[in-house]
MARBA-905261 format. One line per 3 residues: number of its first residue (from 1); their letters; for each residue x, y, z of C-alpha. Coordinates in steps of 0.05 Angstrom, whole numbers, plus 5000, padded with zeros to 4 digits. Example, Ala and Ser with C-alpha at 12.3 -4.5 7.8 and 13.67 -1.06 7.14 Angstrom:
2
1	AS	5246/4910/5156  5273/4979/5143
// end
This chain:
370
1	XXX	6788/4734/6789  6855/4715/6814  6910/4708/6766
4	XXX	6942/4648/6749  6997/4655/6784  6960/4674/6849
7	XXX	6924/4611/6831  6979/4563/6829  7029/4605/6891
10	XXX	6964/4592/6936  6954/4524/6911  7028/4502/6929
13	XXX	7013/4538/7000  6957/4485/7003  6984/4420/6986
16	XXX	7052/4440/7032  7102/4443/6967  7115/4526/6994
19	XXX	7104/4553/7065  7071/4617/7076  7114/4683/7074
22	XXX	7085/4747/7082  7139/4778/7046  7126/4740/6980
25	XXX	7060/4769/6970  7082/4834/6943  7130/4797/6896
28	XXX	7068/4746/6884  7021/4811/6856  7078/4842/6822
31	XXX	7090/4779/6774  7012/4769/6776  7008/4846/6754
34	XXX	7055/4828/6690  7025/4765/6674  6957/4807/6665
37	XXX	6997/4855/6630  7025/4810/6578  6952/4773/6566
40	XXX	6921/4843/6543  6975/4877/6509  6996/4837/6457
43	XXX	7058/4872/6413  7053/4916/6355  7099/4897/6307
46	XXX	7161/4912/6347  7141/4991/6347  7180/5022/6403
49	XXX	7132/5055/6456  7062/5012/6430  7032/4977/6487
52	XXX	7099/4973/6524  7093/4934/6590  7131/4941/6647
55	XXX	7173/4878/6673  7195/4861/6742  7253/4866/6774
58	XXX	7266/4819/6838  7326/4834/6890  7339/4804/6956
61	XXX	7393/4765/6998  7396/4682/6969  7343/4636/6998
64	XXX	7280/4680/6994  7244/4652/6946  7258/4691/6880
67	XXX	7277/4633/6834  7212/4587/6860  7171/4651/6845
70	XXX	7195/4665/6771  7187/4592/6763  7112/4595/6780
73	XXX	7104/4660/6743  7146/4627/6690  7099/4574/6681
76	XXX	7042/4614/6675  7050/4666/6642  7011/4665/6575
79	XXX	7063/4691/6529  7083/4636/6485  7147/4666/6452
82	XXX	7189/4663/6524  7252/4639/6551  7282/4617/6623
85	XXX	7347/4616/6633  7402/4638/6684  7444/4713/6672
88	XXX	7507/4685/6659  7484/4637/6607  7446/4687/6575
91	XXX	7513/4724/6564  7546/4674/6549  7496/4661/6487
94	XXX	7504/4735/6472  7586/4732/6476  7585/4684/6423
97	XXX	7531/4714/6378  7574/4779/6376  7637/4730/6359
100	XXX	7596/4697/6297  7575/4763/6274  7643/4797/6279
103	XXX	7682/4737/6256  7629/4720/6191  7620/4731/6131
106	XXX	7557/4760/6088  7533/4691/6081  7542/4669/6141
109	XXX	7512/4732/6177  7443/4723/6134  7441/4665/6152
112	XXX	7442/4667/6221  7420/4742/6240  7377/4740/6174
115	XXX	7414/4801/6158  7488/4820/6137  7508/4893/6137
118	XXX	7540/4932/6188  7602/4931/6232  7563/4941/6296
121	XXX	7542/4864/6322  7491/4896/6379  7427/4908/6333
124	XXX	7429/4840/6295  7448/4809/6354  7377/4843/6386
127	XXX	7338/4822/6337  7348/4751/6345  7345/4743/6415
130	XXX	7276/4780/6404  7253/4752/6352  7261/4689/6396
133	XXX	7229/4707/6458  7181/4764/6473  7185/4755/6550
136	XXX	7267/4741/6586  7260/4710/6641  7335/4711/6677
139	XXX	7362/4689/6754  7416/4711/6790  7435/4773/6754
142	XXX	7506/4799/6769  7558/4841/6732  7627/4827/6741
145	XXX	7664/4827/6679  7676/4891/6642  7652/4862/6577
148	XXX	7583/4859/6601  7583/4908/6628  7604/4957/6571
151	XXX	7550/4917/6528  7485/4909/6570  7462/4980/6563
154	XXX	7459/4982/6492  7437/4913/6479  7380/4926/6526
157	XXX	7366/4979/6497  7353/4953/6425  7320/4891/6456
160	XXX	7266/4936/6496  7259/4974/6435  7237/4910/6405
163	XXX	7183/4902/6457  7220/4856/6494  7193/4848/6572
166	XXX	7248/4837/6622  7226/4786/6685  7296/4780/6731
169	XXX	7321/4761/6801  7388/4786/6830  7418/4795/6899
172	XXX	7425/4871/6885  7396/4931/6885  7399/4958/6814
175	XXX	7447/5016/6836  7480/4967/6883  7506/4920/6805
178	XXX	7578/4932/6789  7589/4969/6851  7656/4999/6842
181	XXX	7671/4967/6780  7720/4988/6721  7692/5044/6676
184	XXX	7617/5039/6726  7605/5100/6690  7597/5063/6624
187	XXX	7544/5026/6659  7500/5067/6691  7457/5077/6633
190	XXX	7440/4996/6636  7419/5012/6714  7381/5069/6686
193	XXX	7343/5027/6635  7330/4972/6686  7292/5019/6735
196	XXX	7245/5055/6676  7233/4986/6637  7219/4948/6699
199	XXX	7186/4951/6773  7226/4942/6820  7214/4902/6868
202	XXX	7254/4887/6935  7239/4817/6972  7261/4840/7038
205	XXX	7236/4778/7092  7288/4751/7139  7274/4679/7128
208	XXX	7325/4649/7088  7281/4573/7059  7347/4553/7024
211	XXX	7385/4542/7096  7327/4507/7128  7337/4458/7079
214	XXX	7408/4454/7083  7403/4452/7162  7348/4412/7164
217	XXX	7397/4356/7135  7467/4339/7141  7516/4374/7099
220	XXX	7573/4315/7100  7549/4252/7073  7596/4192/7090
223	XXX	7610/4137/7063  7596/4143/6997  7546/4080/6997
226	XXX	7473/4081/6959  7439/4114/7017  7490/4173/7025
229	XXX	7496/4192/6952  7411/4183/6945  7403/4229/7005
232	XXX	7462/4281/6970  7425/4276/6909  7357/4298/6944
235	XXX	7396/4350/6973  7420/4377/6906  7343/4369/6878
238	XXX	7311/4402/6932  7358/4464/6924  7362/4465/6857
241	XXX	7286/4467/6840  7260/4470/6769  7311/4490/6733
244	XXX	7355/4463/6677  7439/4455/6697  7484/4494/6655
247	XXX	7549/4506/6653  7589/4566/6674  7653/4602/6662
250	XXX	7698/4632/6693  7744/4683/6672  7809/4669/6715
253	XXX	7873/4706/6686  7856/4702/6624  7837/4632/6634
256	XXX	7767/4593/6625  7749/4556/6682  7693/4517/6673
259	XXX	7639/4480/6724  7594/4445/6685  7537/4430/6730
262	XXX	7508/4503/6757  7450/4531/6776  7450/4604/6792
265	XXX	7488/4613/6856  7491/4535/6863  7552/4494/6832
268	XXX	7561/4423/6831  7628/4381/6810  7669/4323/6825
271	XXX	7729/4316/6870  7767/4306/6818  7750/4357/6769
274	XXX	7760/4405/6826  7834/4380/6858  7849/4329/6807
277	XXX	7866/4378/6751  7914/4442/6749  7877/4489/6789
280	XXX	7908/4536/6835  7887/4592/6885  7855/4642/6847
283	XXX	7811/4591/6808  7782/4570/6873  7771/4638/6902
286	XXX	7731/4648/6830  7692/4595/6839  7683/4614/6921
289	XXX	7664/4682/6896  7615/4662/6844  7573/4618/6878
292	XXX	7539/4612/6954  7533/4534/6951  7576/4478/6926
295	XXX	7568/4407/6929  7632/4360/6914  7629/4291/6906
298	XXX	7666/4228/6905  7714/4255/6951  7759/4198/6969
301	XXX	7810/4173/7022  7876/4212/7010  7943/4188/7023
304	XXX	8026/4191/7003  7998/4191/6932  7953/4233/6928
307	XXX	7991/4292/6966  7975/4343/6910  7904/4336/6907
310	XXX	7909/4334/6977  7945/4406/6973  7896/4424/6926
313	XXX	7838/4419/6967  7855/4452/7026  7862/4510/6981
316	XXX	7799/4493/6961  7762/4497/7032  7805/4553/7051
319	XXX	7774/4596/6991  7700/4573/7010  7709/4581/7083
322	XXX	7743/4657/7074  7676/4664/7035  7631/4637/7073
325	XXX	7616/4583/7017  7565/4530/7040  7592/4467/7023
328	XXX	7558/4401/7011  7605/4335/7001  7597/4262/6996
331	XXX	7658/4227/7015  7687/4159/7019  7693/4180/7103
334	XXX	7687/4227/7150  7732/4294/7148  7774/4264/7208
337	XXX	7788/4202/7161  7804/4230/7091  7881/4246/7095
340	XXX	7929/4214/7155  7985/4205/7116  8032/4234/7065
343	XXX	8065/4302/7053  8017/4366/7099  7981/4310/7138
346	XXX	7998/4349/7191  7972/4416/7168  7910/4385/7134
349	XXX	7884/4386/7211  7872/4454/7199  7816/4433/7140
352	XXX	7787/4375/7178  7763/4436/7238  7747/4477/7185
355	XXX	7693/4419/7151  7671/4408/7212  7653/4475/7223
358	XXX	7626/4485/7161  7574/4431/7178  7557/4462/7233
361	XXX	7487/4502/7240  7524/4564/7259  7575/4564/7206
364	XXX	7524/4550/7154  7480/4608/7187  7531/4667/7179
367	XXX	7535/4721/7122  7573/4716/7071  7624/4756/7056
370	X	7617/4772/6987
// end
């Protein structure tokens, strides 16, 4: 008998919510493989090595389907003790368990890790997140940041040796994560881990869903009436899918840069939390590097006084564009329209081509560059 995820992928193919891919139907039996798994081997008390199941490991390019697939598996697998939730917030939530342990006392320490002793914050730390959740199920994992990486082979580690079962989608190869980052050596072990604990599992189809949707609609909505800003917010629904926003930080010189509405590789913030605080170049080129879609709203007419925000966001669009960045904006007008006058009116010609190629189908087809 088909599993339940098998069950519910072919019963979306039915009813039109998914289209048939043949190159989902490996990744389709490999999450229906591990929800079998998990229904017949129950843990053993957290023995390391007793009925151990194998998790999954999903890498591709964006838009092929991952994130919609570890929803459905998600929501059927029959593991009650389980968690969804994006990389980075995950390590985020780690980040600051290992700052409460470290920065607690014994009181504190008991009562949050249940235990107290120690100067090493990885173990307790573990233990929680497992005594929490049986089966992780993460998008979008990336390593960037040398804290992580120094960290995730050793708290994966503990955290398999709890029984844990790892369910993750990423861009990359496992070998391909930190590519040429500080200390990689450090962090090999973590790669090492990943391909034992997990099957890996490459979703390698050349049809990229996410920009039919985004070329199947316009990218620029304008003016910012009821009808534009219902159609952006389809836009953002239909892309996002399932999941719950959270925020994200940035680590930008030592600085925290935060974009509070995220989801995975998709970021979503207002004009004026993007150009109408101090942010300069190399927040922007962050925040083009991080993620592969933004939408900005409430983007308004510019003029004499607004010449810094105006400054600001040609920065802006010249870090997503050098990226290759899709961008999705509702806007008080058309690109042509939003700055005529005032200090770089002149130069901000230069953006309005650029947003107009960036709406265009070719633009929004190429690779990115990062």
């Amino acid at each position: 008998m088909p599993s339940r995820t098998i069950r519910a992928y072919q019963s979306r193919i039915q009813d039109g919510r998914l289209t048939p891919d043949p190159s989902q139907v490996t990744v389709v039996d490999a999450l229906s493989r591990l929800e079998k798994d998990l229904r017949k081997k129950a843990p053993l008390g957290g023995l390391f090595g007793q009925n151990e199941v194998r998790g999954v490991y999903l890498w591709g390019p964006p838009g092929r389907g991952k994130s919609i697939l570890m929803d459905l598996f998600f929501a059927c697998a029959p593991e009650p003790r389980k968690t969804r939730a994006h990389f980075h917030a995950f390590m985020a939530r780690v980040h600051d368990l290992i700052g409460q342990w470290r920065k607690g006392d014994a009181k504190t320490r008991k009562k949050v890790f249940g235990q107290s002793k120690g100067d090493d914050p990885i173990r307790p730390v573990a233990e929680l997140i497992a005594s929490e959740a049986r089966l992780l199920c993460f998008d979008e994992l990336q390593v960037t940041d040398i804290a992580d990486a120094l960290i995730l082979g050793r708290l994966f580690e503990a955290l398999f040796e709890q029984n844990v079962v790892l369910a993750v989608t990423s861009n990359r190869a496992p070998d391909q994560l930190y590519l040429n980052g500080i200390n990689r050596d450090l962090f090999v072990p973590f790669i090492d881990l990943i391909e034992e604990k997990c099957v890996v599992v490459s979703v390698s189809g050349t049809h990229d869903w996410r920009l039919d949707r985004l070329m199947g609609d316009k990218v620029w909505f304008s003016p910012s009436d009821a009808a534009c800003r219902a159609a952006f917010e389809a836009l953002w629904s239909d892309l996002k899918g399932d999941q719950q926003e959270c925020p994200a930080h940035l680590k930008v010189q030592g600085r925290d840069v935060v974009i509070e509405r995220t989801d995975g590789g998709l970021a979503r913030a207002t004009f004026a939390q993007l150009c109408g605080t101090a942010l300069g170049p190399q927040d922007y080129l962050a925040i083009a590097e991080r993620f592969h879609t933004l939408f900005v709203e409430d983007v308004p007419v510019l003029g004499p006084a607004n010449h810094h925000e105006a400054r600001r966001f040609v920065t802006l669009i010249d870090a997503l564009y050098e990226a290759g960045t899709r961008l999705v904006v509702l806007a008080e007008a058309a690109p042509g329209a939003l700055y005529r006058k005032g200090v770089g009116a002149f130069e901000f010609e230069r953006t309005v081509s650029r947003l107009n190629e960036m709406s265009g189908a070719e633009w929004l087809a190429r690779e990115r560059t990062s």
